[in-house]
C-alpha positions in Angstrom: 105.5 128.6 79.8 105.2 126.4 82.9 105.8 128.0 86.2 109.5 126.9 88.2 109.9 124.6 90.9 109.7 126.5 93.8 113.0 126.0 96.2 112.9 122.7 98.4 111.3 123.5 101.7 113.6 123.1 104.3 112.6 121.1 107.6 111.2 123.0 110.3 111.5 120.1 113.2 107.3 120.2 112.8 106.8 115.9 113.6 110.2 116.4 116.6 110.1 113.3 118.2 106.6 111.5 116.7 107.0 108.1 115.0 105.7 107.9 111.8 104.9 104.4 109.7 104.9 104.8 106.2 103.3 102.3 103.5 104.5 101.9 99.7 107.6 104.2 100.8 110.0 102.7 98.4 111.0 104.0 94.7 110.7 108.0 93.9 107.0 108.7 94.4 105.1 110.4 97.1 106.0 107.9 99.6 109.5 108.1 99.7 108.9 111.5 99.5 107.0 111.7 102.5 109.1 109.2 104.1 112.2 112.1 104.0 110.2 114.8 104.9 109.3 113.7 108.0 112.5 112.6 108.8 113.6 116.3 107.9 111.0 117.0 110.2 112.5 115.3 113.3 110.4 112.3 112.9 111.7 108.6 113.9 110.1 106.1 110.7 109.4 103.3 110.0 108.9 102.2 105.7 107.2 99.6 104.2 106.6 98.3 100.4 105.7 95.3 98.9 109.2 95.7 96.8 111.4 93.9 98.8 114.7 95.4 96.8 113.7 99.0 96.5 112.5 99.0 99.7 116.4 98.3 101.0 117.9 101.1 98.9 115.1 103.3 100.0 116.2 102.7 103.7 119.4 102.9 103.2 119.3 106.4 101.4 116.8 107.8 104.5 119.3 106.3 106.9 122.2 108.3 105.5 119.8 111.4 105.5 118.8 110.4 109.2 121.9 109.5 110.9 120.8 106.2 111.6 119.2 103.0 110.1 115.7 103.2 109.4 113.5 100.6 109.9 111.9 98.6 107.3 109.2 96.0 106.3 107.9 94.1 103.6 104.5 94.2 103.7 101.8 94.0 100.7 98.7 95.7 101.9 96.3 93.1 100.7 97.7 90.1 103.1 96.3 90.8 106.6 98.8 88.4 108.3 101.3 91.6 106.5 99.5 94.1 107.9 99.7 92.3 111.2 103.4 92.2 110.7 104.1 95.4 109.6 102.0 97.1 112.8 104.0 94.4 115.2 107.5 95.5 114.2 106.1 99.1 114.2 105.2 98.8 117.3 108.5 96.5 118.6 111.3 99.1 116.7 109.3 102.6 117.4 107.4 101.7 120.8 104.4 103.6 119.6 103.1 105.0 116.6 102.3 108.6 116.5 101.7 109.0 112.7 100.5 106.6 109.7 100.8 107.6 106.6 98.5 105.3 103.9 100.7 105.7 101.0 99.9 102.5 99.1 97.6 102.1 96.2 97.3 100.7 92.2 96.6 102.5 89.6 96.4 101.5 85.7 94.2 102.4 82.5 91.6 100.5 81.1 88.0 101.1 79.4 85.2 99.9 81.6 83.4 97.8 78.8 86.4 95.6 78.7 87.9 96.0 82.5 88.1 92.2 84.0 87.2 91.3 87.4 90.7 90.8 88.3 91.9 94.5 87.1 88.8 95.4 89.0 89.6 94.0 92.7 93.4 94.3 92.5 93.1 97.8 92.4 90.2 98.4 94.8 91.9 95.7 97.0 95.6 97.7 96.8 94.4 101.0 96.7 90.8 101.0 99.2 90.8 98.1 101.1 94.4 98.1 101.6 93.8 101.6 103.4 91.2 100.4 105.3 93.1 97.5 106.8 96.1 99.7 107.8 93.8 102.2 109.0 91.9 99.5 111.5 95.5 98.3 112.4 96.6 101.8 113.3 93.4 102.5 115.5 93.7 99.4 117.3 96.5 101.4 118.4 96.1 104.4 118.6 92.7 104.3 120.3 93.7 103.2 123.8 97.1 105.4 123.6 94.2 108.7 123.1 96.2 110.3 120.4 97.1 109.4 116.8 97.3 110.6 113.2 96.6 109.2 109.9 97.1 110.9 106.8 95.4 109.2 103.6 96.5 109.3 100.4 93.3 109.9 97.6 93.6 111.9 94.2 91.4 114.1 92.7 90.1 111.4 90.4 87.6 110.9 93.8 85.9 113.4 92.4 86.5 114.3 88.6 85.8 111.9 85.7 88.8 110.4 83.3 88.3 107.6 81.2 89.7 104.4 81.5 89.9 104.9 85.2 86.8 103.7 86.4 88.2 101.4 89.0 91.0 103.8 90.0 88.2 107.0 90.3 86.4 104.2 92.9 88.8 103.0 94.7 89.9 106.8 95.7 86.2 108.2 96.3 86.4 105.6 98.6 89.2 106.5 100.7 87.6 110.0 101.2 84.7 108.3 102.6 86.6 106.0 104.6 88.5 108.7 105.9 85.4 110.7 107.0 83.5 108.0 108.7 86.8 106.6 110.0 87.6 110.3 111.4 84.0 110.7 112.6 84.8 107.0 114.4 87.9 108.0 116.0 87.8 112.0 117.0 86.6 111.0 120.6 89.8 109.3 121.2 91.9 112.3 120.1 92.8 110.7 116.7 92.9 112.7 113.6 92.5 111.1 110.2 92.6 113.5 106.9 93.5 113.0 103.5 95.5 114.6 100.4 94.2 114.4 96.5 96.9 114.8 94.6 95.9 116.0 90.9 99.4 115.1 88.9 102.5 114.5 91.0 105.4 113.0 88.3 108.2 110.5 89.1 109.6 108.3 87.0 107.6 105.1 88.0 104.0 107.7 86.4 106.1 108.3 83.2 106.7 105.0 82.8 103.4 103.4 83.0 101.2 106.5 81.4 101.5 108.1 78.1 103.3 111.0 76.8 99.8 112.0 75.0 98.3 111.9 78.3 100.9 113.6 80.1 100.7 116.5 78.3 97.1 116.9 78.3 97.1 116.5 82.2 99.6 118.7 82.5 97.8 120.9 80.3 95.0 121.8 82.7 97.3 122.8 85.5 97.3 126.2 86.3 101.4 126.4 86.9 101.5 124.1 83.7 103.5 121.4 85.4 103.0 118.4 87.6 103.5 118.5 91.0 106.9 117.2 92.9 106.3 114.4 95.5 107.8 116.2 97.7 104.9 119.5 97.5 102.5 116.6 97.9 104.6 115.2 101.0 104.7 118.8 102.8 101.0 119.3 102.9 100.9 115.3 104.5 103.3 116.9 107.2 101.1 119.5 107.7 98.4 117.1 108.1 100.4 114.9 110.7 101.9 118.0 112.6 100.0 120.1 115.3 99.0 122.9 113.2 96.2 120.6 111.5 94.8 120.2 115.5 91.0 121.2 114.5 91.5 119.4 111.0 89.8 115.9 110.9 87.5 114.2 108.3 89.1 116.3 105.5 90.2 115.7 102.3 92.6 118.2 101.1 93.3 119.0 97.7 97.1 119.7 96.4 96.3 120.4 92.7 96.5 123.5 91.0 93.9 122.1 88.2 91.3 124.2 86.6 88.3 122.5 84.7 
């Protein structure tokens, strides 16, 4: 039998006053997730997604939550001039940005021997080089201001095998090392950069695009015998943007209760 859901986690007031931008924050997953903790959190934030629609409703539900409207902007990771948007209203709504929290990436399933080009670079350009051009956005930032978080989003797959996610498995042992050399970059500036590696998080948008077959063999080798919430991914990303990570930078944390 599979373990309960532990009660929500109420807020705490750990992110009271920071700004926070969040990327891919629309739909059910870890984004939106993260999006309303930190606002439960005492966090002003910004979201962005490359879903224009679901972006709206998601900003709309956090502004009820909030009190107020919550900013939004479309951006698609993998357009600079987006990025450049994305950071400029950031900047023009919030007046600063204390956190960012890289949230956006692509998965999908396919055997190397017949993965294309195309399935290839769309997901290392979503899900790695997407990062990495928020991340350079941010620190143009952050690094005269002297202070600054970023909280990366990786998985698990960085560092264990599955099959028919070659280019998935990359693009995420990628972000780790991105966000070590970027931390190593940015530490004497005051800025922390960590990461999260979720094993299996479920929303609806996962159960829709993987298996059943599959589902239940992942869930299989978790030790609670159940996927993760978004939210228990989203709490340990507060922690990572709040002051009680101070000495943390460079890390990649794991939230997965899988054995081998």
């Amino acid at each position: 039998m599979p373990a309960p859901v532990p009660p929500y986690v109420e807020g705490h007031r750990l992110l009271e006053g920071r700004t926070v931008v969040v990327t891919a924050a629309a739909g059910t997953g870890i984004g939106s997730a993260v999006a309303r903790r930190c606002i439960e959190e005492g966090a002003t934030v910004l979201i962005s997604d490359a879903h224009e629609r679901r972006l709206g409703e998601a900003a709309e539900s956090l502004g009820e939550l909030a009190g107020r409207p919550v900013a939004s902007v479309v951006c698609n990771v993998t357009v600079q001039d987006d990025i450049d948007r994305l950071f400029a209203t950031a900047i023009g709504e919030l007046g600063h940005i204390d956190v960012l929290i890289n949230n956006a990436g692509l998965g999908g399933t396919a055997e190397l021997i017949e993965m294309t080009d195309e399935q290839w670079s769309l997901v290392l350009d979503v899900t790695l080089t997407g990062t990495f051009r928020a991340t350079r956005a941010a620190l143009q930032h952050m690094v005269p201001r002297g202070r600054g978080v970023i909280v990366n989003n990786a998985s698990v797959l960085g560092w264990r095998a599955q099959a028919g996610q070659a280019h998935y498995a990359a693009a995420k042992a990628g972000v780790m090392a991105l966000t070590r050399c970027a931390a190593v970059e940015a530490a004497p500036a005051g800025i922390r950069i960590n990461a999260v590696a979720p094993s299996l998080a479920m929303h609806p948008f996962l159960a829709k695009v993987t298996s059943d077959e599959l589902l239940e063999e992942l869930t299989s080798r978790e030790a609670f015998g159940r996927a993760a919430q978004p939210w228990e991914i989203a709490n340990t990303m507060v922690f990572l943007a709040s002051d009680y990570a101070s000495y943390l930078t460079g890390e990649v944390v794991s939230v997965s209760s899988q054995h081998p």
